[in-house]
Backbone as ProteinMPNN parsed JSONL, in Angstrom:
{"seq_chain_A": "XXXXXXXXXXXXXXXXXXXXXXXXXXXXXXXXXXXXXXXXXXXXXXXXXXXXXXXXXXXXXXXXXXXXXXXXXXXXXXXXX", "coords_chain_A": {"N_chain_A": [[-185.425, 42.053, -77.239], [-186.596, 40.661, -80.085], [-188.459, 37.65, -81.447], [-188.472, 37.123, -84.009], [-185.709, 38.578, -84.806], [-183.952, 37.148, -82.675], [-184.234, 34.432, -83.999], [-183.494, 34.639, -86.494], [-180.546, 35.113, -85.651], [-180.22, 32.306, -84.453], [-180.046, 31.051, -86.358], [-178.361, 32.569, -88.188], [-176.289, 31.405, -86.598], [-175.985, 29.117, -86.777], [-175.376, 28.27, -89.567], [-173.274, 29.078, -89.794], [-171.833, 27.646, -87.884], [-171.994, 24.938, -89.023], [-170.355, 25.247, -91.727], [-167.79, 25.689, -90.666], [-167.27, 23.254, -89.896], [-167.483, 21.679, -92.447], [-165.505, 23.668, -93.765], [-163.364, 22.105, -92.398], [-163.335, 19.582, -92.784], [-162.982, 19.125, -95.731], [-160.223, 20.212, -95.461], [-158.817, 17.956, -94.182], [-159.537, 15.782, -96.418], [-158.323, 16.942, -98.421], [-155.635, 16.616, -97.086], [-155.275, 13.82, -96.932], [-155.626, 12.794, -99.557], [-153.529, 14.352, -100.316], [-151.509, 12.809, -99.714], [-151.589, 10.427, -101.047], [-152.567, 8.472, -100.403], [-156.501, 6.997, -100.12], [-159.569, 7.514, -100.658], [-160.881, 8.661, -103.142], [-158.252, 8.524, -104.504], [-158.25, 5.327, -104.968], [-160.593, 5.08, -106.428], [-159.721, 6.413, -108.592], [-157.742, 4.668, -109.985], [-159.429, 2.557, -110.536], [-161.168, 3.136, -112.448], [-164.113, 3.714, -111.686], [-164.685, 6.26, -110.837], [-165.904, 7.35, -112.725], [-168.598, 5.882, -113.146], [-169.556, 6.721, -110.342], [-169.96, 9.389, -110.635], [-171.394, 9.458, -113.419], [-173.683, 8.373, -111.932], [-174.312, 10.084, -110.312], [-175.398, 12.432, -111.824], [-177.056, 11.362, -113.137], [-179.225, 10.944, -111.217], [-179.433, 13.603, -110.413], [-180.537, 15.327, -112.638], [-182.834, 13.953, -113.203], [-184.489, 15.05, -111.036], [-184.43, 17.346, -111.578], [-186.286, 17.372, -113.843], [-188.243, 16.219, -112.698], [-188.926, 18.501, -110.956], [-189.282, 20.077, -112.784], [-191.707, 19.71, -114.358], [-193.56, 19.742, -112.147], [-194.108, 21.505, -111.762], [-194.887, 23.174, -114.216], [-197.43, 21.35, -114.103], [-198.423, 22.838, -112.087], [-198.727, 25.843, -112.838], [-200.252, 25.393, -114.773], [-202.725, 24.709, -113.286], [-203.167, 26.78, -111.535], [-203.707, 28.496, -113.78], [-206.082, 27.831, -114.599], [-207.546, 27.975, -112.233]], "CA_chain_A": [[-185.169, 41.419, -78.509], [-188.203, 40.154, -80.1], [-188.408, 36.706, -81.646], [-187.949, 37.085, -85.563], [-184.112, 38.613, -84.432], [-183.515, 35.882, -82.327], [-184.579, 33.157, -84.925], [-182.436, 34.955, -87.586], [-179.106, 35.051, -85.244], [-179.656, 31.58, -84.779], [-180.256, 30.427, -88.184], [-176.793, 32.377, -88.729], [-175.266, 30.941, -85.655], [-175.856, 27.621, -87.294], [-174.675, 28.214, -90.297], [-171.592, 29.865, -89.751], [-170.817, 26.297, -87.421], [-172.186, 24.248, -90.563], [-169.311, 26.267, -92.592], [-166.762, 25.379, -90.279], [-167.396, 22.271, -89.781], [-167.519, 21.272, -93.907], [-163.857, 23.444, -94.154], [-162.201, 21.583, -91.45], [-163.486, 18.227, -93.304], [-162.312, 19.291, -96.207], [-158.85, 19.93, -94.946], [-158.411, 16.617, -93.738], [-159.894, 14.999, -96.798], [-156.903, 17.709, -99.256], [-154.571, 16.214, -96.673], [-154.716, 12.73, -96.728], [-155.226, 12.71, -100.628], [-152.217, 14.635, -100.73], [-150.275, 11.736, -98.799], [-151.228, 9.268, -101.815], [-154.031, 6.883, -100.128], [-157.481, 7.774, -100.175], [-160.593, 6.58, -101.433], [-160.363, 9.446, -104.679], [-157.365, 7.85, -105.993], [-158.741, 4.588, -105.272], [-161.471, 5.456, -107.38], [-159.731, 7.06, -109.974], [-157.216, 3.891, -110.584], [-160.221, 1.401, -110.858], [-162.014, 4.048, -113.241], [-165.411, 3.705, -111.094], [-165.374, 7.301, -109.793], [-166.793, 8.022, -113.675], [-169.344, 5.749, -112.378], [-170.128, 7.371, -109.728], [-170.253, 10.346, -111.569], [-172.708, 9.117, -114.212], [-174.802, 8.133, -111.021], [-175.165, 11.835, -109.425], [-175.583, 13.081, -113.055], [-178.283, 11.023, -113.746], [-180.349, 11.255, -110.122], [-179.883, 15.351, -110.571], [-181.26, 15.153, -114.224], [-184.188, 12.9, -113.0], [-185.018, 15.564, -110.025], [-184.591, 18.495, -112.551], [-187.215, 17.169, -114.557], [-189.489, 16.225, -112.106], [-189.162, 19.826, -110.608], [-190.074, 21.007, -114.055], [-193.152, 18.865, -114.625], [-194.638, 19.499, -111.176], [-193.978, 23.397, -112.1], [-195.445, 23.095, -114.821], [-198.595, 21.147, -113.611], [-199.398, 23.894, -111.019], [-198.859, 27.025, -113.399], [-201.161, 24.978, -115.213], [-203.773, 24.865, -112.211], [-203.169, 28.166, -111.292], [-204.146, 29.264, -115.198], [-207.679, 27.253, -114.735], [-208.61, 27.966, -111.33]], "C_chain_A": [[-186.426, 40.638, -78.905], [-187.65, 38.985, -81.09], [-187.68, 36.517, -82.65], [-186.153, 37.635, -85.842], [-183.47, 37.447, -84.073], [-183.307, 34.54, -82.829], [-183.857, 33.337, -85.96], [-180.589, 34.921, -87.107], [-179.187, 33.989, -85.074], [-179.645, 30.768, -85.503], [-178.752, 30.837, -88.635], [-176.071, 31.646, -87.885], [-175.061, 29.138, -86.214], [-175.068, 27.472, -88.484], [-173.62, 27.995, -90.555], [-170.899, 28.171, -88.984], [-171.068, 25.329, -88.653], [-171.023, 24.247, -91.29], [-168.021, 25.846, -92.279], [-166.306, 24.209, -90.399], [-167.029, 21.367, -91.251], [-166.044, 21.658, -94.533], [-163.071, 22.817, -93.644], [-162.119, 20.065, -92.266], [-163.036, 18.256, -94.629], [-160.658, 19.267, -96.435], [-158.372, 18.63, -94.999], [-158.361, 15.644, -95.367], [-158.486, 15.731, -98.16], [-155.368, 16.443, -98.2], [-154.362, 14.63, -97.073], [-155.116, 12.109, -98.154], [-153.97, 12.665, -101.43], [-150.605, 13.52, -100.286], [-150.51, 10.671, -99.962], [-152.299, 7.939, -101.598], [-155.342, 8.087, -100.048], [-158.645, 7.598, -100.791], [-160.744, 7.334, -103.056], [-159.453, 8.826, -105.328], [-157.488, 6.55, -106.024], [-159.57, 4.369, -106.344], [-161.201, 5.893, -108.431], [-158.723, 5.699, -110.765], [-158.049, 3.098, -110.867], [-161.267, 2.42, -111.684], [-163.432, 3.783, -112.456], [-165.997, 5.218, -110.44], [-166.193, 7.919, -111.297], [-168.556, 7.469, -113.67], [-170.135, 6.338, -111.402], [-170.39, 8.647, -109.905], [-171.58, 10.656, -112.712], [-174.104, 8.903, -113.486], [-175.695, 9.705, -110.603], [-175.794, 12.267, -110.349], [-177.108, 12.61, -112.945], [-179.871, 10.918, -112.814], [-180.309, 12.964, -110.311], [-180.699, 15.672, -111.66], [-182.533, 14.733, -113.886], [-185.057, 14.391, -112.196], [-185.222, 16.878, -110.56], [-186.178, 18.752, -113.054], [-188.012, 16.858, -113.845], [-189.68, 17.522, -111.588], [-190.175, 20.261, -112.022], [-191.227, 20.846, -114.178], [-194.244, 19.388, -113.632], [-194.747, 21.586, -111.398], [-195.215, 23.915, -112.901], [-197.488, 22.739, -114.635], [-199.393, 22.817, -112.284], [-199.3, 25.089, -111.447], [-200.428, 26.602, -114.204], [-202.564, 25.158, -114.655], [-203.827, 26.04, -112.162], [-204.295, 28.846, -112.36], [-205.849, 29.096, -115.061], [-208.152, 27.647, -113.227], [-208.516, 29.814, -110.952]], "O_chain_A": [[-187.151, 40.068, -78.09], [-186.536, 39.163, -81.583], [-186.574, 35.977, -82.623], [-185.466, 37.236, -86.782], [-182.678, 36.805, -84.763], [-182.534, 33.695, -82.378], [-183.451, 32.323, -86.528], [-179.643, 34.768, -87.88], [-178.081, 33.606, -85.456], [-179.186, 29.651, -85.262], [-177.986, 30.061, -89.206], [-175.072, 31.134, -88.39], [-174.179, 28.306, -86.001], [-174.152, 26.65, -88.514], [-173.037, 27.146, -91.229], [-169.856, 27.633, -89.356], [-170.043, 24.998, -89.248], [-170.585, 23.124, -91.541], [-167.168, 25.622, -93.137], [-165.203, 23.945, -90.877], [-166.299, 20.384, -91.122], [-165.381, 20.945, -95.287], [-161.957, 22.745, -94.164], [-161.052, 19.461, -92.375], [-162.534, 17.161, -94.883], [-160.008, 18.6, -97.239], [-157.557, 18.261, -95.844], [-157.398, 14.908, -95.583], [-157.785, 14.894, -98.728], [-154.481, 15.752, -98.7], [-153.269, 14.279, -97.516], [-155.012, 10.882, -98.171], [-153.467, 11.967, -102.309], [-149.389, 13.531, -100.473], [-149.592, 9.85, -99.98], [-152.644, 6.957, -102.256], [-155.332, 9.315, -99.967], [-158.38, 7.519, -101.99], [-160.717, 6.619, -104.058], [-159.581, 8.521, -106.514], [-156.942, 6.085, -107.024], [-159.294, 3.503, -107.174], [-162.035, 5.933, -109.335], [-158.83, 5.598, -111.987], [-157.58, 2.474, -111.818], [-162.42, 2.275, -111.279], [-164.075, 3.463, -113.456], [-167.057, 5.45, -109.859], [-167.01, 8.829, -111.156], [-169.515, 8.167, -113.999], [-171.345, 6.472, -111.582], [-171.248, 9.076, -109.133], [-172.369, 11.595, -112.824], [-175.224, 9.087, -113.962], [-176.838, 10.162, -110.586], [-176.93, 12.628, -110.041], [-178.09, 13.319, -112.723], [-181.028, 10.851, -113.228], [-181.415, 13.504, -110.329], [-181.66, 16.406, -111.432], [-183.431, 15.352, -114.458], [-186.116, 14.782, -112.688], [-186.121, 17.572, -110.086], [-186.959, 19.685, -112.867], [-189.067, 17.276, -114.321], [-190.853, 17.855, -111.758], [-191.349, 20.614, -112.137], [-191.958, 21.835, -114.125], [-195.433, 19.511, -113.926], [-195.515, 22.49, -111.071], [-196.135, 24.664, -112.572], [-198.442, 23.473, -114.895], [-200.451, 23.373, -111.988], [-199.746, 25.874, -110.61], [-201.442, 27.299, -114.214], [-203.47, 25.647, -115.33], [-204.702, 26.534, -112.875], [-205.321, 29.463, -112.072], [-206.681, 29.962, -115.332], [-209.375, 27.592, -113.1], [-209.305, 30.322, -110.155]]}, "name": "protein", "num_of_chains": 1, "seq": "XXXXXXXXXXXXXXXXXXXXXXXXXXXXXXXXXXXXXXXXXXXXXXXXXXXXXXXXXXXXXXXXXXXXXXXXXXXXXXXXX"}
C-alpha cells in the first residue's frame, strides 16, 4: 500500500468518526429541546437568539468580503506580474 492510499483512508476514517460524532450530538441536543428546557427556547423567549443571529450574519458578511478583496488583490497581481 503506498502512502497517498493510506493518507486518503485516513482522512476518510476521520471523517466518517467526525460525522458520527456531530449526529449523535445532535440527537441529544433534538432530545432535550423536545423535553421543553434548553438553551434554544431559552433564547427564543428572551428574543436574543435574533441577536445572535445578527452576530453570525454579520462576522460571515465581514469574511465574505474580505475573501473577495484579497481575491481580487491577487488576480490583480497576477494581471501585472
Amino acid at each position: 500500500m503506498n502512502k497517498m492510499t493510506y493518507l486518503k483512508q485516513l482522512l476518510l476514517t476521520g471523517c466518517m468518526l467526525l460525522m458520527v460524532g456531530v449526529l449523535q450530538a445532535q440527537t441529544a441536543a433534538d432530545s432535550t429541546a423536545a423535553s421543553g428546557g434548553g438553551l434554544m427556547s431559552t433564547m427564543r423567549s428572551h428574543n436574543k437568539i435574533y441577536v445572535v443571529m445578527a452576530v453570525c450574519l454579520t462576522i460571515l458578511t465581514v469574511l465574505i468580503l474580505y475573501l473577495i478583496r484579497i481575491d481580487l488583490k491577487v488576480s490583480k497581481k497576477e494581471k501585472t506580474a
